[in-house]
PAMARGU-140991 format. One record per residue: x, y, z of N, C-alpha, C, CB in turn. Coordinates in steps of 0.2 Angstrom, whole numbers, plus 5000, padded with zeros to 4 digits. Glycine has a CB too. Example, Ala and Ser with C-alpha at 12.3 -4.5 7.8 and 13.67 -1.06 7.14 Angstrom:
BEGIN
<site><n_X>5066</n_X><n_Y>4972</n_Y><n_Z>5039</n_Z><ca_X>5062</ca_X><ca_Y>4978</ca_Y><ca_Z>5039</ca_Z><c_X>5066</c_X><c_Y>4984</c_Y><c_Z>5039</c_Z><cb_X>5057</cb_X><cb_Y>4978</cb_Y><cb_Z>5045</cb_Z></site>
<site><n_X>5064</n_X><n_Y>4989</n_Y><n_Z>5035</n_Z><ca_X>5068</ca_X><ca_Y>4995</ca_Y><ca_Z>5036</ca_Z><c_X>5064</c_X><c_Y>5000</c_Y><c_Z>5039</c_Z><cb_X>5070</cb_X><cb_Y>4997</cb_Y><cb_Z>5029</cb_Z></site>
//
This chain:
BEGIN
<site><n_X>5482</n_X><n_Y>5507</n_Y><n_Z>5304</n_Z><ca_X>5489</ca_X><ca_Y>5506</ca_Y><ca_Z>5304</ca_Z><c_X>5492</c_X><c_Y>5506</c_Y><c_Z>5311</c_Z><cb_X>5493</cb_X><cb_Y>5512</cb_Y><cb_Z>5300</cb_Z></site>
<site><n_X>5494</n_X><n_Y>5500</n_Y><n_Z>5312</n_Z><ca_X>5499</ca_X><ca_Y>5502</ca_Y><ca_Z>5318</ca_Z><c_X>5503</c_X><c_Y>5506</c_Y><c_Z>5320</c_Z><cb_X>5503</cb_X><cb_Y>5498</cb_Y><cb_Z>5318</cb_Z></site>
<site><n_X>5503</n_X><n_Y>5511</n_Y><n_Z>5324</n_Z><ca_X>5508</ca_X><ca_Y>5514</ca_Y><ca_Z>5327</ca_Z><c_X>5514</c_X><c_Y>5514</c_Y><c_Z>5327</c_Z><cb_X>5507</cb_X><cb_Y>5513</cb_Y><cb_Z>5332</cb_Z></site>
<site><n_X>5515</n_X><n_Y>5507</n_Y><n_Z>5329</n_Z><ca_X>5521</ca_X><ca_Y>5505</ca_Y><ca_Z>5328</ca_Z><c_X>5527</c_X><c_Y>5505</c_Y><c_Z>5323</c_Z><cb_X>5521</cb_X><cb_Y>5500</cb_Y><cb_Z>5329</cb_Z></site>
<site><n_X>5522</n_X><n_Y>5503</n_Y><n_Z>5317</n_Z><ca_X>5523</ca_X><ca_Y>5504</ca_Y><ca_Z>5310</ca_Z><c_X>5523</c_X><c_Y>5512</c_Y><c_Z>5306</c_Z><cb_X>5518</cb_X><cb_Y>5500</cb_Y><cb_Z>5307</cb_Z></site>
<site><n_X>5520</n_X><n_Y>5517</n_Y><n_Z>5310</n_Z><ca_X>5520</ca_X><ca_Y>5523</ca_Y><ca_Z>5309</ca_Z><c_X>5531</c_X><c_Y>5526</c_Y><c_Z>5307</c_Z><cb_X>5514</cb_X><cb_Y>5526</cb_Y><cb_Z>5317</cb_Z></site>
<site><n_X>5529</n_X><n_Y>5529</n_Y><n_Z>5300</n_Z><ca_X>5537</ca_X><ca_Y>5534</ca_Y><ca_Z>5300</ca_Z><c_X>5539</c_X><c_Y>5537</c_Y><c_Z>5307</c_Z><cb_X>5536</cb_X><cb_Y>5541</cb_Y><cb_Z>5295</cb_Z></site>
<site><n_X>5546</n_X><n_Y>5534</n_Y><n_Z>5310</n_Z><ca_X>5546</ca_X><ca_Y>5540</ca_Y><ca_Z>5314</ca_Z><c_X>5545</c_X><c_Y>5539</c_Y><c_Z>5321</c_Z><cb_X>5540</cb_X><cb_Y>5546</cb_Y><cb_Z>5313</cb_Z></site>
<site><n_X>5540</n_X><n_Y>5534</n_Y><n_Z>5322</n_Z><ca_X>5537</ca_X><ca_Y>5528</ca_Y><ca_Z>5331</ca_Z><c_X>5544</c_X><c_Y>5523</c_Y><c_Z>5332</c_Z><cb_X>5527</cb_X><cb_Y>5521</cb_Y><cb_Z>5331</cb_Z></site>
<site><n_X>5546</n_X><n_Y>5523</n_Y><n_Z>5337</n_Z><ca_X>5548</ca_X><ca_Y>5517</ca_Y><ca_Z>5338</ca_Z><c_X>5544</c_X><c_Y>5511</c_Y><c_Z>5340</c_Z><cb_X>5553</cb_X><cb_Y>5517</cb_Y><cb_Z>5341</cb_Z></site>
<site><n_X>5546</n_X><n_Y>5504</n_Y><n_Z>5343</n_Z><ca_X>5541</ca_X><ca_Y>5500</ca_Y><ca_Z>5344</ca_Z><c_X>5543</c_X><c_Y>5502</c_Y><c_Z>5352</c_Z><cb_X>5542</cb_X><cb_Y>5491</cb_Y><cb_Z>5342</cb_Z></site>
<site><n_X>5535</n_X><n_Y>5499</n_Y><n_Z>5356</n_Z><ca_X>5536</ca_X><ca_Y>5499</ca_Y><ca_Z>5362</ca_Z><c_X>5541</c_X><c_Y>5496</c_Y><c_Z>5364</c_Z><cb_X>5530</cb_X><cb_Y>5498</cb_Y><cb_Z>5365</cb_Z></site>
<site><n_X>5544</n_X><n_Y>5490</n_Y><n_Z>5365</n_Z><ca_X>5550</ca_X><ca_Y>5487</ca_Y><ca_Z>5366</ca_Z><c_X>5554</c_X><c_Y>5493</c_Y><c_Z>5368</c_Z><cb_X>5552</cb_X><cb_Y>5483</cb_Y><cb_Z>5359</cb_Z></site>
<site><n_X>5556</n_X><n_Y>5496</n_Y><n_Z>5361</n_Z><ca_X>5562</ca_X><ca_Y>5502</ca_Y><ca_Z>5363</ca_Z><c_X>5562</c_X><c_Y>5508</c_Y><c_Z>5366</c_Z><cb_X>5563</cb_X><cb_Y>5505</cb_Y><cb_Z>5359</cb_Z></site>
<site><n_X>5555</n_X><n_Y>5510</n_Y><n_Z>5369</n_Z><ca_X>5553</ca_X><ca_Y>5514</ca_Y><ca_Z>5373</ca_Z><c_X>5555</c_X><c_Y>5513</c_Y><c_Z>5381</c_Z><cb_X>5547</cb_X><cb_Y>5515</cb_Y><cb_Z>5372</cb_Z></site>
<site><n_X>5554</n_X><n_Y>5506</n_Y><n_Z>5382</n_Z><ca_X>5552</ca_X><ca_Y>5503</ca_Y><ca_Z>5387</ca_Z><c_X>5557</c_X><c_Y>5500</c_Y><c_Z>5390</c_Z><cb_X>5547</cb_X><cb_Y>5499</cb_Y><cb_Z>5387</cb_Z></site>
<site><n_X>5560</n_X><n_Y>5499</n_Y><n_Z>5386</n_Z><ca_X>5566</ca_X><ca_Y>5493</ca_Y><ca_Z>5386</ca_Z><c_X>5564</c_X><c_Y>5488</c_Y><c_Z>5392</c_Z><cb_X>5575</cb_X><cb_Y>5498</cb_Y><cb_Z>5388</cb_Z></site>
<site><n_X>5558</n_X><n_Y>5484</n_Y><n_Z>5391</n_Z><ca_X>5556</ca_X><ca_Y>5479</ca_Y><ca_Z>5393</ca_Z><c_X>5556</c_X><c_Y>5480</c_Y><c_Z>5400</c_Z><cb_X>5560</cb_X><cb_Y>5473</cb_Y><cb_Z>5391</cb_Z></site>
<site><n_X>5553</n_X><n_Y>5482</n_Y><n_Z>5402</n_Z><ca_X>5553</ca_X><ca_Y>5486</ca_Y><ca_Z>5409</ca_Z><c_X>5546</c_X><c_Y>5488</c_Y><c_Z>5412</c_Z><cb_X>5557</cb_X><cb_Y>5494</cb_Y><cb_Z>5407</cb_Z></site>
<site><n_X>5541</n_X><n_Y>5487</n_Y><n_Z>5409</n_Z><ca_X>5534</ca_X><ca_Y>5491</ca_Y><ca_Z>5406</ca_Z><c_X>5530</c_X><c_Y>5487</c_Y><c_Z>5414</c_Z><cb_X>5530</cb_X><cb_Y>5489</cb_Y><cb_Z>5396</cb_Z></site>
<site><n_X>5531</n_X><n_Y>5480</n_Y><n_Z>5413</n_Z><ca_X>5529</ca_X><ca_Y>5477</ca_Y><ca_Z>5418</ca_Z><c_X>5530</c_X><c_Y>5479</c_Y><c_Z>5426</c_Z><cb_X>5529</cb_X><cb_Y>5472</cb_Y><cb_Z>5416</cb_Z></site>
<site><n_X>5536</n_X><n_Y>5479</n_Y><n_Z>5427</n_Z><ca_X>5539</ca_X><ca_Y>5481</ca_Y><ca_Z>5434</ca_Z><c_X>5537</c_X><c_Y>5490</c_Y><c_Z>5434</c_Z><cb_X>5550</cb_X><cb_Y>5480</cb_Y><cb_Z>5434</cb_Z></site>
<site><n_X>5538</n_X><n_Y>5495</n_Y><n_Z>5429</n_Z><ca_X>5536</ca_X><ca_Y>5499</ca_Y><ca_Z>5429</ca_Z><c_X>5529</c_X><c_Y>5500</c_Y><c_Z>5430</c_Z><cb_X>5539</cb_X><cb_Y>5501</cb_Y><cb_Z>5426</cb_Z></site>
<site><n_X>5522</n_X><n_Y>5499</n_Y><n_Z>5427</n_Z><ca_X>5518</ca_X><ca_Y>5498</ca_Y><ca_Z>5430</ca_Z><c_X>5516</c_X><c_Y>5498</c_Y><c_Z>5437</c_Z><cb_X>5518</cb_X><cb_Y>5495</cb_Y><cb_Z>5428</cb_Z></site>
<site><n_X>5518</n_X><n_Y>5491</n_Y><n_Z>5438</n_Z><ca_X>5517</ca_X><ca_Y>5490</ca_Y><ca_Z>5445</ca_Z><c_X>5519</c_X><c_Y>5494</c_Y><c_Z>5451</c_Z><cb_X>5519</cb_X><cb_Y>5484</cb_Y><cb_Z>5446</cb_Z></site>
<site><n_X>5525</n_X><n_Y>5498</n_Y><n_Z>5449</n_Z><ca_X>5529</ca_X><ca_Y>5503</ca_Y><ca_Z>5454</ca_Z><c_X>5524</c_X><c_Y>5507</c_Y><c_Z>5454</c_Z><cb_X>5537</cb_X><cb_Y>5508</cb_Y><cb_Z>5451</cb_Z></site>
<site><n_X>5522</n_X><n_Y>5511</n_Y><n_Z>5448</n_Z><ca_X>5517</ca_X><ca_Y>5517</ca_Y><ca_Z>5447</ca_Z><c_X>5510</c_X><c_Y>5516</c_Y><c_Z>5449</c_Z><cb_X>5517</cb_X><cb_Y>5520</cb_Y><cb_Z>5439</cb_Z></site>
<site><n_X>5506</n_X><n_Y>5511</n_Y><n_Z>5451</n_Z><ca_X>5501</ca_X><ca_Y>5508</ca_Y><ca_Z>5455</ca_Z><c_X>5502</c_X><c_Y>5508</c_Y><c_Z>5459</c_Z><cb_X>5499</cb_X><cb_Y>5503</cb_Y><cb_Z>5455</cb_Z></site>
<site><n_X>5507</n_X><n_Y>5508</n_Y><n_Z>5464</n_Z><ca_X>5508</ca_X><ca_Y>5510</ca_Y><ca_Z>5472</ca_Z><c_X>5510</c_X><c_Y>5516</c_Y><c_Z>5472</c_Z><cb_X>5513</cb_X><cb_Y>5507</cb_Y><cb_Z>5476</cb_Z></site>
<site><n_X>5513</n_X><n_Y>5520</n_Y><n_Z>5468</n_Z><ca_X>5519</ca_X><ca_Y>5528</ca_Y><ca_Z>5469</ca_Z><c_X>5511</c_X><c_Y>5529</c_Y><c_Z>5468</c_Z><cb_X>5528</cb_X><cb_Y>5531</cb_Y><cb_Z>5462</cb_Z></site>
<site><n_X>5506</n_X><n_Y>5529</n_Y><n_Z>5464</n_Z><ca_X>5500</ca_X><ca_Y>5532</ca_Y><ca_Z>5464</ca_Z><c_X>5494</c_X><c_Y>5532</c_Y><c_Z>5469</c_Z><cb_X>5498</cb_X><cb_Y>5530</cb_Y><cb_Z>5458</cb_Z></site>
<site><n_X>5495</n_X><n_Y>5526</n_Y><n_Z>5473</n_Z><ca_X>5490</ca_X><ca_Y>5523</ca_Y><ca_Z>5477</ca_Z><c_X>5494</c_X><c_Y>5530</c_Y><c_Z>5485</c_Z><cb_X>5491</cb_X><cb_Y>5513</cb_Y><cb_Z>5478</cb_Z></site>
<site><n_X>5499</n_X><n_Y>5528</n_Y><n_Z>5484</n_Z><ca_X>5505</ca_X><ca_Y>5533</ca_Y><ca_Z>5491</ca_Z><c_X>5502</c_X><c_Y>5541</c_Y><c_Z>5490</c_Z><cb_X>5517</cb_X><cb_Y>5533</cb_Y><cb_Z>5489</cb_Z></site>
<site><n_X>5503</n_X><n_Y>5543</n_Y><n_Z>5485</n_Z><ca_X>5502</ca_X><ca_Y>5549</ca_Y><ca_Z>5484</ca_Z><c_X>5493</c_X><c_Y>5552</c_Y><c_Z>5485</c_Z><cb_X>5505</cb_X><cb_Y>5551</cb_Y><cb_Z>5477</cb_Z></site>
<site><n_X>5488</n_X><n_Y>5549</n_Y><n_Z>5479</n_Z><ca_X>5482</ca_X><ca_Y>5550</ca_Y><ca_Z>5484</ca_Z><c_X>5479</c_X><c_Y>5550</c_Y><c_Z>5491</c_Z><cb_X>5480</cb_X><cb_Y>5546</cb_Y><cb_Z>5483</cb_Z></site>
<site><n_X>5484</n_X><n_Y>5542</n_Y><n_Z>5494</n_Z><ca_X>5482</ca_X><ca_Y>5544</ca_Y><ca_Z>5502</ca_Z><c_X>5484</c_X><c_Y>5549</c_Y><c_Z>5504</c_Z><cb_X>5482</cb_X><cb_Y>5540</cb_Y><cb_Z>5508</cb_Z></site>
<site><n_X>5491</n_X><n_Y>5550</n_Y><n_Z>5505</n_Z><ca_X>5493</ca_X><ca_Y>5556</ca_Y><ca_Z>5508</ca_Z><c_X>5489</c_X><c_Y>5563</c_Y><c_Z>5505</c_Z><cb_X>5501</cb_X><cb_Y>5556</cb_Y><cb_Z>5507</cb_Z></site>
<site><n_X>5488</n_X><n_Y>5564</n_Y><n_Z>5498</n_Z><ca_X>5484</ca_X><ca_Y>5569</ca_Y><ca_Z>5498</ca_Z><c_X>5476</c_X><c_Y>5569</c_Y><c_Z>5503</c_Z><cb_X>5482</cb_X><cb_Y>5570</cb_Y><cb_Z>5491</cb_Z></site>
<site><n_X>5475</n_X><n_Y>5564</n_Y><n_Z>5500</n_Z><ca_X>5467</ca_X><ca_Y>5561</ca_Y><ca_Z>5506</ca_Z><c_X>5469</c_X><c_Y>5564</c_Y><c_Z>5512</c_Z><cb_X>5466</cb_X><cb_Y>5551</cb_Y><cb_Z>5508</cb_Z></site>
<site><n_X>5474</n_X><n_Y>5560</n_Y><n_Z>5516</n_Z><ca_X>5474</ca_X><ca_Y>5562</ca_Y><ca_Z>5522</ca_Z><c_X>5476</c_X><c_Y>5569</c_Y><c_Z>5525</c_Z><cb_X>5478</cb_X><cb_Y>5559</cb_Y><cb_Z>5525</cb_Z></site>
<site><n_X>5479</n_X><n_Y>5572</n_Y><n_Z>5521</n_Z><ca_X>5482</ca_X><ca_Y>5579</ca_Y><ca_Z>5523</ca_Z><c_X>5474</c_X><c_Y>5584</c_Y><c_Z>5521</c_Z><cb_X>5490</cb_X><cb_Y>5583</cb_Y><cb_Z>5517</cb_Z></site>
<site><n_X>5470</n_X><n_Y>5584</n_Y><n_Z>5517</n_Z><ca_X>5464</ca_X><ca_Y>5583</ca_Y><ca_Z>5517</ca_Z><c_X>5457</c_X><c_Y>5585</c_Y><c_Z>5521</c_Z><cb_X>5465</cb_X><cb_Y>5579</cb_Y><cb_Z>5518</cb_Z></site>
<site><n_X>5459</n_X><n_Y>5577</n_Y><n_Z>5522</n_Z><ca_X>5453</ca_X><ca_Y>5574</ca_Y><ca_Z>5528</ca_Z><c_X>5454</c_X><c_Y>5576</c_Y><c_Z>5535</c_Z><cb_X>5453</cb_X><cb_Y>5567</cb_Y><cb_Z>5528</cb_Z></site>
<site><n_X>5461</n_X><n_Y>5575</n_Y><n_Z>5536</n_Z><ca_X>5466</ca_X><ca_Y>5574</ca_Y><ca_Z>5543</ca_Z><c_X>5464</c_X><c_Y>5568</c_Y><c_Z>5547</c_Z><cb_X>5466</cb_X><cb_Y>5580</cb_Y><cb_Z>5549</cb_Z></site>
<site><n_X>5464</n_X><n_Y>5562</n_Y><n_Z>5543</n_Z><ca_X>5464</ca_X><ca_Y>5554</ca_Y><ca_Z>5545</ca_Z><c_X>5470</c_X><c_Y>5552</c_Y><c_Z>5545</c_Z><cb_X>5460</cb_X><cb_Y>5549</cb_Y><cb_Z>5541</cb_Z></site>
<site><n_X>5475</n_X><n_Y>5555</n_Y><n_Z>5545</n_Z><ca_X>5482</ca_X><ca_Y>5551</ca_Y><ca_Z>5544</ca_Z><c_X>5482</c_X><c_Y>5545</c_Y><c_Z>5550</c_Z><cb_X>5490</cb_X><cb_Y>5557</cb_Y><cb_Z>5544</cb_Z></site>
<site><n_X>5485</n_X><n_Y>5539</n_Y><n_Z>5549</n_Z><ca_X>5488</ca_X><ca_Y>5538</ca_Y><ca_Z>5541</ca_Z><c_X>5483</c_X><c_Y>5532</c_Y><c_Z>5537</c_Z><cb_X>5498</cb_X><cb_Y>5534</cb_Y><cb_Z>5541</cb_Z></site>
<site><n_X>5477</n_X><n_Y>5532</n_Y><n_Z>5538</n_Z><ca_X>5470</ca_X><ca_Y>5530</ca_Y><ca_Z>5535</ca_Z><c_X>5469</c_X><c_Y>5527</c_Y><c_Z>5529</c_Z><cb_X>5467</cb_X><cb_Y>5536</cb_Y><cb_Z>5535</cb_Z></site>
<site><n_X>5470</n_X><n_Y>5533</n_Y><n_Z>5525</n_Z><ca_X>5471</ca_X><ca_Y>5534</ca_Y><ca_Z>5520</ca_Z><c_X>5474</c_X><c_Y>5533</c_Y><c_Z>5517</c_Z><cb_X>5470</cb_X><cb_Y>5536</cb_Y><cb_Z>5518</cb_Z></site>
<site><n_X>5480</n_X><n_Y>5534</n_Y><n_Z>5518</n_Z><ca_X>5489</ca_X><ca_Y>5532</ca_Y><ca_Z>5514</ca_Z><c_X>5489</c_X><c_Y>5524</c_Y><c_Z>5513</c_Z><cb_X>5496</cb_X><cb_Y>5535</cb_Y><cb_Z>5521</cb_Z></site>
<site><n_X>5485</n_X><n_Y>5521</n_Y><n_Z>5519</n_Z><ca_X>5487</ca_X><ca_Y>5514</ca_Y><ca_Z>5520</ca_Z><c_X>5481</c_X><c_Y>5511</c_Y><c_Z>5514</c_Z><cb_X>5486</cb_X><cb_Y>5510</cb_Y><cb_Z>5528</cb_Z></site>
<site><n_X>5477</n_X><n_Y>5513</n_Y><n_Z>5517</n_Z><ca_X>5469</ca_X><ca_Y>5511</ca_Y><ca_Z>5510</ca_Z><c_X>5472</c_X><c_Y>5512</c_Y><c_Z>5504</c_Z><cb_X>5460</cb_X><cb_Y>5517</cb_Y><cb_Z>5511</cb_Z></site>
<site><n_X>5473</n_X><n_Y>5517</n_Y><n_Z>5501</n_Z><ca_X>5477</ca_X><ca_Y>5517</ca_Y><ca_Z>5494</ca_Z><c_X>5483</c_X><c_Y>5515</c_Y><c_Z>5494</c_Z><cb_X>5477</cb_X><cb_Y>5522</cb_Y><cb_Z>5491</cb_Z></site>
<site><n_X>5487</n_X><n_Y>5514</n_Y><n_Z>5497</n_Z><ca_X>5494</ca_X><ca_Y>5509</ca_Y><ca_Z>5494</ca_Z><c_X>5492</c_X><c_Y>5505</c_Y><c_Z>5496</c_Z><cb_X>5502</cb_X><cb_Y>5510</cb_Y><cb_Z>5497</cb_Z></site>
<site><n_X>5486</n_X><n_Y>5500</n_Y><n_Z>5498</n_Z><ca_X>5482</ca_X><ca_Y>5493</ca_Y><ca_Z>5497</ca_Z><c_X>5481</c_X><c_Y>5492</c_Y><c_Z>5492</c_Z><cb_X>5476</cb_X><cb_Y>5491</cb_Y><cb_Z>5500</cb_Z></site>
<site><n_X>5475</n_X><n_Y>5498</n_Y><n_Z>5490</n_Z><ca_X>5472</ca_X><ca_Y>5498</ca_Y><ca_Z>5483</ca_Z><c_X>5476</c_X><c_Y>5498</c_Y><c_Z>5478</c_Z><cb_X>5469</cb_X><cb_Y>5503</cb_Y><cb_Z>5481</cb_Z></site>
<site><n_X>5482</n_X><n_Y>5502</n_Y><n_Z>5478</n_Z><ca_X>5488</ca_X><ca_Y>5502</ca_Y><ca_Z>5475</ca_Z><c_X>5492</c_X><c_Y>5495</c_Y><c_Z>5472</c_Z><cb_X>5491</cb_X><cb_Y>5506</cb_Y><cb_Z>5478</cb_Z></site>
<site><n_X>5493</n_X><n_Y>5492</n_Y><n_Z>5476</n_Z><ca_X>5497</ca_X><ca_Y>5486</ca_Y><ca_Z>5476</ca_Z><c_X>5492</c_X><c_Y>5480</c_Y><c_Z>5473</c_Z><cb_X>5499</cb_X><cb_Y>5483</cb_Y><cb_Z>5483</cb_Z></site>
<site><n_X>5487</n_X><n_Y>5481</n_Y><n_Z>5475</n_Z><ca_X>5479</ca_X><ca_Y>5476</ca_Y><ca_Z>5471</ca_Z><c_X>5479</c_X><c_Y>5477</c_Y><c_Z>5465</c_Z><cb_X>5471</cb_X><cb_Y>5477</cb_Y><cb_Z>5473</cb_Z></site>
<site><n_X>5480</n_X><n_Y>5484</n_Y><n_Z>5463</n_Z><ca_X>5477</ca_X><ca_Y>5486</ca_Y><ca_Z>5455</ca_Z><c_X>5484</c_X><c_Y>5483</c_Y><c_Z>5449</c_Z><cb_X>5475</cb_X><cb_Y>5497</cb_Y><cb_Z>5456</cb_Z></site>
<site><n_X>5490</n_X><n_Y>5484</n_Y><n_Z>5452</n_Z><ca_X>5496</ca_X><ca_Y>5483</ca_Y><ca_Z>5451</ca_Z><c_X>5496</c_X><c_Y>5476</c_Y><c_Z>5450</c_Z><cb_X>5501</cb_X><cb_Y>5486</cb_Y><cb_Z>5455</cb_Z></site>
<site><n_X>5495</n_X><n_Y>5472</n_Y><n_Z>5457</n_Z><ca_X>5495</ca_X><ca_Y>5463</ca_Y><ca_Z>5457</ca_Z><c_X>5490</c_X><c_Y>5461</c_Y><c_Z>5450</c_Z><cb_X>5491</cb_X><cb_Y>5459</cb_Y><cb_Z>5466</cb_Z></site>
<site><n_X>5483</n_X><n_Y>5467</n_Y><n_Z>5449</n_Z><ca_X>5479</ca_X><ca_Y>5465</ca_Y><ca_Z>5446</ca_Z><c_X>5483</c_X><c_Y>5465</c_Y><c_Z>5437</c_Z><cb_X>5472</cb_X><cb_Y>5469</cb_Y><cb_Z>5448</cb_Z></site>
<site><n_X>5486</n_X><n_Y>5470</n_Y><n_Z>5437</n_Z><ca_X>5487</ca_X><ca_Y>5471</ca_Y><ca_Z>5429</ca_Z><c_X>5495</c_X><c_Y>5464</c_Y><c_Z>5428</c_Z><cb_X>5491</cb_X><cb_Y>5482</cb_Y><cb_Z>5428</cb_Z></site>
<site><n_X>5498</n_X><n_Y>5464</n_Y><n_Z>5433</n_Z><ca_X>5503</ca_X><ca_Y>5460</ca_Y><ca_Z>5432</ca_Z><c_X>5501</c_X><c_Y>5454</c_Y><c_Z>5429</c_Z><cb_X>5506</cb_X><cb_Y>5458</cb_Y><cb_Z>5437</cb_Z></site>
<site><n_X>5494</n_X><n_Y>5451</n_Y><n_Z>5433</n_Z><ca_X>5490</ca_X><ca_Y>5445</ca_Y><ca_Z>5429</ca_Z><c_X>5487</c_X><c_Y>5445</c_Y><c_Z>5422</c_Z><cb_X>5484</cb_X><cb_Y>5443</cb_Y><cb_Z>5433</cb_Z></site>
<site><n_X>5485</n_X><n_Y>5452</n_Y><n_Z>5421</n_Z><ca_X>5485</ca_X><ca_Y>5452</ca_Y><ca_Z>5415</ca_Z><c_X>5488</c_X><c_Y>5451</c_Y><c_Z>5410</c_Z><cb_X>5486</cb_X><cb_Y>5455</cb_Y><cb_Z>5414</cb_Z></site>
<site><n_X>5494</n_X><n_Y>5455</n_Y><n_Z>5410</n_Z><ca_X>5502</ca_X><ca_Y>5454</ca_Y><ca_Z>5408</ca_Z><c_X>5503</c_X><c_Y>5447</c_Y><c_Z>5405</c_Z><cb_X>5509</cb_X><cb_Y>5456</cb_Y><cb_Z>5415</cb_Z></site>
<site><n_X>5502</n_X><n_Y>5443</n_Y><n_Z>5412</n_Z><ca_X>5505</ca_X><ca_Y>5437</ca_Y><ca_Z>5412</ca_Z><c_X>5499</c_X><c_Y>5434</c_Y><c_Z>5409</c_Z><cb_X>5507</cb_X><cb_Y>5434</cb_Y><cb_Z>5419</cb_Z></site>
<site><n_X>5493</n_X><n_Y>5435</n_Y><n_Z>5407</n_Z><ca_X>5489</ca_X><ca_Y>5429</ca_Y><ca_Z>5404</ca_Z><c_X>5492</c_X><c_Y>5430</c_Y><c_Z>5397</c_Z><cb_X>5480</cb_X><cb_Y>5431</cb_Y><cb_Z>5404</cb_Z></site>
<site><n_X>5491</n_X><n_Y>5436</n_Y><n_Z>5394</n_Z><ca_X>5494</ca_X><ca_Y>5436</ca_Y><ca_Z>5389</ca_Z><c_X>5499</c_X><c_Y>5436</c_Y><c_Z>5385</c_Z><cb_X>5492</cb_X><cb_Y>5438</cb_Y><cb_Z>5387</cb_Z></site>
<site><n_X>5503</n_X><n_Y>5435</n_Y><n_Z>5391</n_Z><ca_X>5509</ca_X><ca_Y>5430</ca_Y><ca_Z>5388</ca_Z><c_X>5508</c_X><c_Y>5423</c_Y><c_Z>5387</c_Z><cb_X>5515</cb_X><cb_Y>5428</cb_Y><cb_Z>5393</cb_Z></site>
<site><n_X>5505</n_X><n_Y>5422</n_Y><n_Z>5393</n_Z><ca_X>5501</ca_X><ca_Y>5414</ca_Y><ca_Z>5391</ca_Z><c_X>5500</c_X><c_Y>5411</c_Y><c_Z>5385</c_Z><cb_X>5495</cb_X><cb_Y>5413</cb_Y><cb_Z>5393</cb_Z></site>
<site><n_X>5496</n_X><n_Y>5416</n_Y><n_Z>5383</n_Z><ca_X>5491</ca_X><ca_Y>5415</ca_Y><ca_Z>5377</ca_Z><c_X>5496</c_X><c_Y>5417</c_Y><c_Z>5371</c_Z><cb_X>5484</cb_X><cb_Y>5420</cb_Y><cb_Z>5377</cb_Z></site>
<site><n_X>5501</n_X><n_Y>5420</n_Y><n_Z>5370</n_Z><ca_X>5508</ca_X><ca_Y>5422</ca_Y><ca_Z>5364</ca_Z><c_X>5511</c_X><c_Y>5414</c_Y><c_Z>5367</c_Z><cb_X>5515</cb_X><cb_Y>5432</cb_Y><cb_Z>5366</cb_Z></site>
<site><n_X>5515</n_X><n_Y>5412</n_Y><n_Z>5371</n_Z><ca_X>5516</ca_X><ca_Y>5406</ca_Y><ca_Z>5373</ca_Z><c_X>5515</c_X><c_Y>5400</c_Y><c_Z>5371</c_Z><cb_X>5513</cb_X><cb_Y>5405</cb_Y><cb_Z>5376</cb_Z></site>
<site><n_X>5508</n_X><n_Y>5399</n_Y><n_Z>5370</n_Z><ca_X>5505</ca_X><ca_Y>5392</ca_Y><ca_Z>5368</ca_Z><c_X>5507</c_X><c_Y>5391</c_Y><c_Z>5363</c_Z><cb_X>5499</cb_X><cb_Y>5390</cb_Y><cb_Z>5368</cb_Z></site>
<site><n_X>5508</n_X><n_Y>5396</n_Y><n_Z>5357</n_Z><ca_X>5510</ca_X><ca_Y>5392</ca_Y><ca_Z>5350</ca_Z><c_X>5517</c_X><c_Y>5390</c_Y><c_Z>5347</c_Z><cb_X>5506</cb_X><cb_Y>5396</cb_Y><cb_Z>5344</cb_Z></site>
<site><n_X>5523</n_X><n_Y>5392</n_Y><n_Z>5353</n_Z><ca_X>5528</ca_X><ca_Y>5392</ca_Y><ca_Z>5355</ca_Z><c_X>5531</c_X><c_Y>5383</c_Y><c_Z>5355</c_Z><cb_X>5528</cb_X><cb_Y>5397</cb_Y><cb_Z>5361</cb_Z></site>
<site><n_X>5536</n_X><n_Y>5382</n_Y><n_Z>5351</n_Z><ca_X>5537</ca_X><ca_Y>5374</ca_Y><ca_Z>5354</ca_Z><c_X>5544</c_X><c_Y>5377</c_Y><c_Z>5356</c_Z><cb_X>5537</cb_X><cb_Y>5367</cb_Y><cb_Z>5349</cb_Z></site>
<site><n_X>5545</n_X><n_Y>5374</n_Y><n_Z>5360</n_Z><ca_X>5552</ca_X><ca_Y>5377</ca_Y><ca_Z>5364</ca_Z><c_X>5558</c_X><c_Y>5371</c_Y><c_Z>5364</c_Z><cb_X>5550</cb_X><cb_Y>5379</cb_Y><cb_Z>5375</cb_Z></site>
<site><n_X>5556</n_X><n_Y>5365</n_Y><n_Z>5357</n_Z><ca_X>5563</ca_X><ca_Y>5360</ca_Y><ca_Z>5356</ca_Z><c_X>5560</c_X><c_Y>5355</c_Y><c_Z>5358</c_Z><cb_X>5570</cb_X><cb_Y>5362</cb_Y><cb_Z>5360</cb_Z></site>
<site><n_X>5556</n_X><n_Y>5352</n_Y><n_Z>5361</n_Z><ca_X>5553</ca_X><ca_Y>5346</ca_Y><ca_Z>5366</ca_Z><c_X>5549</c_X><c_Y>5342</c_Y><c_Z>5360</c_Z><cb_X>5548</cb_X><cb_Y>5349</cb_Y><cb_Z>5372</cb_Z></site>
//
């Protein structure tokens, strides 16, 4: 059974309030910042680390956004938009 459909869940829609994708991608850098800085305080490479993972951060975020966006794609195609 869907989740969604579960007594009681709301749909993700209403959790998110369509937000999920921007949010994401914030929490791939706010997660990449905080590793390095732990890394670095650490290691004591500052600012090394902080930079290497808010890179990785922003990549892993760019990466999921394409996600996102394929499978919109693919909900999309069976869409006629009036034309």
């Amino acid at each position: 059974m869907d989740g969604s459909k579960r007594r009681g869940v709301p749909p993700k829609e209403a959790i998110t309030g369509g937000f999920s994708g921007g949010a994401d991608f914030f929490t791939y850098i706010m997660a990449g910042l905080l590793i390095g800085m732990l890394l670095d305080w650490w290691t004591g490479w500052a600012p090394v680390m902080t930079i290497v993972w808010i890179l990785l951060g922003i990549g892993a975020g760019m990466h999921r956004m394409w996600q996102r966006s394929a499978i919109l794609e693919e909900q999309a195609k069976g869409i006629s938009h009036g034309a």
